[in-house]
N, C-alpha and C positions, 0 to 999 in steps of 0.2 A: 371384828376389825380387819380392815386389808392392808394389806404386805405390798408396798411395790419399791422397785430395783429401777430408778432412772440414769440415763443419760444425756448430759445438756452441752451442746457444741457451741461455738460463737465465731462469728467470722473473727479471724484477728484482726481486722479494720476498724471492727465497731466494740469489740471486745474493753473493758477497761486494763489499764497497763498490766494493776496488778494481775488479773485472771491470765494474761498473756507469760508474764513472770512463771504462774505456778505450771502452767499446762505448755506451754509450747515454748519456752526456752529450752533453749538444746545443754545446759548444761544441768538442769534439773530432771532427772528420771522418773521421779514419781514424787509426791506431796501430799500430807495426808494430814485431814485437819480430823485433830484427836480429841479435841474438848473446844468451847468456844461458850463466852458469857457474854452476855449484851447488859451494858445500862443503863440507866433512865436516863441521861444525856446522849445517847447515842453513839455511844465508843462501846467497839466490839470487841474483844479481846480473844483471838485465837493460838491454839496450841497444833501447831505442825510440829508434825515428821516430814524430814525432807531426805531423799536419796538423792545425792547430786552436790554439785558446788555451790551451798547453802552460804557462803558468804559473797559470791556475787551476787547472787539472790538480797540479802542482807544492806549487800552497799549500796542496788537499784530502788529496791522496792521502796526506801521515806521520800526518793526524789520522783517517785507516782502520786496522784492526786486523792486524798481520801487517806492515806498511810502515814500514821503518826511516828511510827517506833519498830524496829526488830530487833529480839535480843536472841543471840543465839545461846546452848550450850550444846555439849558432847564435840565440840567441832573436831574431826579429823575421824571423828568413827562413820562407821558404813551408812550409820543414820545421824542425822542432825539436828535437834529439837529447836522450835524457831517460837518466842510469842511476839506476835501481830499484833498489833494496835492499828485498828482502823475504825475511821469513822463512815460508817455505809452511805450518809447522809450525802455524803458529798461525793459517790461514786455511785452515778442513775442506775448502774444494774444491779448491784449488789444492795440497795434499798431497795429494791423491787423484788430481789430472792428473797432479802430480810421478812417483806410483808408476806409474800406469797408463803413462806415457812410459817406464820404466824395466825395460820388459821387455827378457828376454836376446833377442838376433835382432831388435828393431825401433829403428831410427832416427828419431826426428821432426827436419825440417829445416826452416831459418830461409830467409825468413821467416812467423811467426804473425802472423794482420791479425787488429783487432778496428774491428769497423764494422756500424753499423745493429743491434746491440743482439745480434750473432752476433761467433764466434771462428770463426777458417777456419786451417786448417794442413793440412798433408802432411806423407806418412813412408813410409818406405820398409822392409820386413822378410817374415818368412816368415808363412804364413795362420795356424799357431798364437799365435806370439806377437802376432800385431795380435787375435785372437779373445778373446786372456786381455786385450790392453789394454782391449779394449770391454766387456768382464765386470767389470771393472774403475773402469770409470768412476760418479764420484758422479752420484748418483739427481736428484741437482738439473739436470742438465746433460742436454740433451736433443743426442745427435747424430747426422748422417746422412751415412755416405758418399758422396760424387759419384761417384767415380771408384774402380773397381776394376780394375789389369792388371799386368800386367807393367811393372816399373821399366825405362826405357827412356833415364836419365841426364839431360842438359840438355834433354833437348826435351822432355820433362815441365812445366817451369819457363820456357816461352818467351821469357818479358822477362828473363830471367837473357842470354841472348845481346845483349841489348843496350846500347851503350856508354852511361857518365853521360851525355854531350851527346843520347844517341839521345829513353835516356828520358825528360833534362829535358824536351825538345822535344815527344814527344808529351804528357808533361803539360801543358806549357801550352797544346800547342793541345784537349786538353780541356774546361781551366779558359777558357778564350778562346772554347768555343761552335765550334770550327775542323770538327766532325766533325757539326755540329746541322743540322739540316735543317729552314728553308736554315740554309745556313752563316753562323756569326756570328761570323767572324775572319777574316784571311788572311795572306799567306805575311809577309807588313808587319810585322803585329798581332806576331806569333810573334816573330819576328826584334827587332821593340823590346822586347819580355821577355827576351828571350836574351841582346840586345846584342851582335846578331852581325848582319850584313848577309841581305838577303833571301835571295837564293841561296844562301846558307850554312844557313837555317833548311828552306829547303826539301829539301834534300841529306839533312840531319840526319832529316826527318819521312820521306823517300821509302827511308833505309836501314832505318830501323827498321818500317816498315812491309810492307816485303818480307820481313824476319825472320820476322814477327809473321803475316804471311801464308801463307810457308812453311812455317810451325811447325803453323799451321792445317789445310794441305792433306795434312801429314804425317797426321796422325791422321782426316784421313778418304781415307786409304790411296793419296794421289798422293804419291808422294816426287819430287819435280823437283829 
């Protein structure tokens, strides 16, 4: 089986509302569709993570074409959980991803990020059916493979190995400046986000980052 890492841009012109919503509205940072169920009448049903002002997002997206419903919860935390009700059918590019996803022998796996005005997802399948999905793909949708190999399971998905507290923790030491050069947080800063004791924040960053390092040295052919 092969492993590939795409990228698919869209003019905002031609783009539909909602893609524009998820990927290039400036009050959304990132969007991550975490689970998603299609059926037999053609209502899609998706599970976002949203970082960002998920309730403007929320008040725009039913008056787009094709969007039935948004319900949010977690509202006011750093993340926002959104379920999406859309019908593909009535939005031309996203029935066209719908088909093109829908080849026999290929898999697309969650999660899909929509951020900086691009969609990034992976999938895993045989080189005919990913060949008929990219012949496939609407004309408005520009995209580029990263990564072509052999599927190779979790260590494709690197941050998939690491625990909730692992990756709270390096998110906020991102959002907190912890990794900026200099540095513009420390083990303190983390740990009063976490609401956990310093040593405890520190542990959290130092396992997930050996993960996240191993994972790395994996694919440039040291496995330790």
């Amino acid at each position: 089986m092969k492993y590939i890492q795409a990228v698919a841009r869209a003019d905002p012109e031609a783009a539909p509302p909602l893609f524009n919503l998820l990927a290039n509205a400036p009050e959304i940072d990132e969007a991550r569709v975490l689970d998603v169920n299609t059926t037999l009448d053609g209502v899609d049903n998706y599970l976002f993570a949203i970082d960002g002002d998920a309730k403007t997002f929320a008040e725009k997206a039913p008056e787009t074409v094709g969007v039935e419903s948004v319900e949010l919860t977690a509202i006011g935390e750093a993340t926002t959980y959104a379920m999406v009700v859309v019908r593909a059918l009535e939005t031309p590019m996203y029935d066209n991803i719908l088909r093109a996803s829908s080849q026999n022998g290929l898999i697309i796996r969650t999660p899909i990020v929509y951020r900086d005005g691009a969609m990034y997802g992976h999938g895993v399948g045989d080189p005919k059916p990913l060949q008929d999905a990219l012949d496939a793909v609407p004309p408005e949708l520009d995209i580029q493979f990263n990564v072509v190999g052999e599927f190779r399971g979790e260590r494709d998905v690197p941050s998939r190995t690491l625990s909730d507290r692992q990756r709270e923790a390096v998110e906020v030491a991102l959002d907190l400046g912890y990794y900026d050069q200099p540095r513009g947080a420390t083990h303190d800063d983390i740990a009063a986000e976490l609401g956990c004791a310093s040593a405890t924040a520190s542990d959290h960053l130092q396992k997930a980052e050996e993960k996240l390092v191993r994972a790395g040295m994996k694919d440039l052919g040291r496995d330790r």
